[in-house]
C-alpha positions as CSV (number, residue, x, y, z in Angstrom):
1,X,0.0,0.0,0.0
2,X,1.2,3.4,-1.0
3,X,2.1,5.9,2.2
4,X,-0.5,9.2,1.8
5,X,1.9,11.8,0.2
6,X,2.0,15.2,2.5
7,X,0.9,18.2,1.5
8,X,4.1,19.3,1.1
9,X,5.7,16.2,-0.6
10,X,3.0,16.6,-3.1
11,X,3.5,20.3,-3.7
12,X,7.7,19.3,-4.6
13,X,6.3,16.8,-7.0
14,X,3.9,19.1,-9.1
15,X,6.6,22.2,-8.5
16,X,9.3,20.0,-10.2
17,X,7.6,17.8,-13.1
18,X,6.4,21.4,-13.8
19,X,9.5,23.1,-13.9
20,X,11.2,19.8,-16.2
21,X,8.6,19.3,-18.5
22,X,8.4,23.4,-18.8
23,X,12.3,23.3,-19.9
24,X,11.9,20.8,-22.2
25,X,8.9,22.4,-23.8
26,X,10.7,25.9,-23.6
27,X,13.9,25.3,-25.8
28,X,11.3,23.8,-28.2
29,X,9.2,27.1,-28.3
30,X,9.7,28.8,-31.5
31,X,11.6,31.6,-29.3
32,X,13.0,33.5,-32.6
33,X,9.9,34.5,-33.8
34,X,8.0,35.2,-30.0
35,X,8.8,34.9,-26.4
36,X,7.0,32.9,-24.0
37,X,5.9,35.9,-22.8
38,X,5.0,37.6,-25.4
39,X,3.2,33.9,-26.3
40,X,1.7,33.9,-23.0
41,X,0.1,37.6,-23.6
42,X,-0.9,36.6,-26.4
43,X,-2.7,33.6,-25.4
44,X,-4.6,35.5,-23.0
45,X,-6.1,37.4,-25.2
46,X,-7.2,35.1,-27.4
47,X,-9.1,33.9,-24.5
48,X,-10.9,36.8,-23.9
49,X,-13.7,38.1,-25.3
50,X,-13.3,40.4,-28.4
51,X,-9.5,39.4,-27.6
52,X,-9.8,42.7,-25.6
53,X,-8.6,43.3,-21.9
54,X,-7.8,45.7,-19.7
55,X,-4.0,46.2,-18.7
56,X,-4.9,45.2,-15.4
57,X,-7.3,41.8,-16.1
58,X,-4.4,40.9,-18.6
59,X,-2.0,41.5,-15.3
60,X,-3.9,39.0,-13.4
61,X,-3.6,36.1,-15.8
62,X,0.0,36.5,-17.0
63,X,3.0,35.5,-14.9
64,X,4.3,39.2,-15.4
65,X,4.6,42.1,-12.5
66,X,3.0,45.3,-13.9
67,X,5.7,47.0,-14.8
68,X,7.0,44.2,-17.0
69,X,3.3,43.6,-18.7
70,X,3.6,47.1,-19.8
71,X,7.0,47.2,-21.0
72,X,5.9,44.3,-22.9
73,X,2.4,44.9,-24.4
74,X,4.5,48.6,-25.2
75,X,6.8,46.0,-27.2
76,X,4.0,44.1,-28.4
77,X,2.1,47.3,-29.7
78,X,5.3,48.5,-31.5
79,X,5.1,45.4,-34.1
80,X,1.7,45.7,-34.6
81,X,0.3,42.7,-32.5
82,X,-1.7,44.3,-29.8
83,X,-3.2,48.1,-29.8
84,X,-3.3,50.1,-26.8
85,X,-6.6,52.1,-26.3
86,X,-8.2,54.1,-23.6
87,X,-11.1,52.7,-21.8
88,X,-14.3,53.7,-22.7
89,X,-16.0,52.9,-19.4
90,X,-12.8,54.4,-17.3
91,X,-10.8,57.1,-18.7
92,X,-8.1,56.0,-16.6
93,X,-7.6,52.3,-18.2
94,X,-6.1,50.8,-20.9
95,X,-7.4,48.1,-22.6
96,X,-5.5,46.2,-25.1
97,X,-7.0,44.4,-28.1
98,X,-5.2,41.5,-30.1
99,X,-4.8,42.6,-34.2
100,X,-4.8,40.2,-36.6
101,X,-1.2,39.9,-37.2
102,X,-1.0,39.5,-33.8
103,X,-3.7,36.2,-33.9
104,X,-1.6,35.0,-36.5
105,X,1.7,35.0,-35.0
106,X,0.3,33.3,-32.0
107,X,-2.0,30.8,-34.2
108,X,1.4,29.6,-35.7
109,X,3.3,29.5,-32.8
110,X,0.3,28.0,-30.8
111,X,0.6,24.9,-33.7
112,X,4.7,24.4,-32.8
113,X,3.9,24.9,-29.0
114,X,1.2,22.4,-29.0
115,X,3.1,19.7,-30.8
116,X,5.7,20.0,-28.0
117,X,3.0,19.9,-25.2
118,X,1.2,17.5,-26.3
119,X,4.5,15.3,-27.1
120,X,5.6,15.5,-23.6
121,X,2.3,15.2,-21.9
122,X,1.3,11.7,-24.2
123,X,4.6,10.3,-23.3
124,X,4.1,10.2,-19.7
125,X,0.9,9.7,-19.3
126,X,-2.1,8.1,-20.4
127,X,-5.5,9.5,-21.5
128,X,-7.4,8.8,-18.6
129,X,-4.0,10.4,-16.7
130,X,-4.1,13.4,-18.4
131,X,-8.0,13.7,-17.3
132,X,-7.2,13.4,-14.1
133,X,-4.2,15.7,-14.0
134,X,-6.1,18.4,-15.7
135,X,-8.9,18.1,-13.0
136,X,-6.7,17.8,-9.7
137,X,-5.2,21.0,-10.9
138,X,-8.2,22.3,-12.1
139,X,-9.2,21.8,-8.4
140,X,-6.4,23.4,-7.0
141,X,-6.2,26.6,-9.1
142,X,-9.8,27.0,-8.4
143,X,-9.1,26.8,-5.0
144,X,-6.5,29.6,-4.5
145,X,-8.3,32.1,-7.2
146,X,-11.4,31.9,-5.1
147,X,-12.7,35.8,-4.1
């Protein structure tokens, strides 16, 4: 019978695969076209509706201090990938909308990046693993995001 892992000994686990399997997939990433950054902006805008947010909602769902998200959606506006606006509702916001270029640098980087993810994550484990990974972390993001 297998010992109950600790809370702690269970945090190390997740902490490390995600740190390996995050290496491997990073010197993959098509890094000469995008950063992961840049990717990860990107992404979350995608995922929002009208690919529109607000400087500060993008903030929130990036792993990016403010300072750094702004340096980079400046950097990100520059080549024509995001836009900048002022917020209608708020004067004092930004709110940054995905262009089309921008869509279709991260649609063909999304298509390298996912080939790599989903290389690594078949490998290891199984279908019904991958199921359950997805919802034990699921759980656990859920968990510390609750307001």
């Amino acid at each position: 019978m297998t010992k109950p892992a600790s809370p702690v000994d269970a945090w190390e686990s997740l902490f490390r695969a995600q740190v390996a399997v995050m290496r491997q997939i990073a010197s993959e990433f098509p890094s000469g076209v995008i950063s992961l950054n840049e990717y990860d902006v990107l992404f979350t805008l995608t995922r929002s509706e009208n690919r529109t947010l607000r400087i500060r909602e993008l903030n929130e769902n990036v792993l990016l201090t403010q300072p750094s998200i702004s340096r980079l959606v400046d950097r990100l506006s520059a080549r024509g990938l995001v836009t900048k606006l002022t917020d209608p509702n708020d004067g004092r916001g930004t709110l940054v909308s995905l262009t089309d270029a921008g869509f279709a640098l991260f649609r063909d980087a999304a298509r390298i990046h996912g080939r790599s993810i989903t290389s690594r994550m078949s490998t290891a484990l199984s279908p019904d693993e991958l199921t359950e990974l997805a919802r034990l972390t699921g759980k656990l993001y859920a968990s510390v995001t609750a307001r």
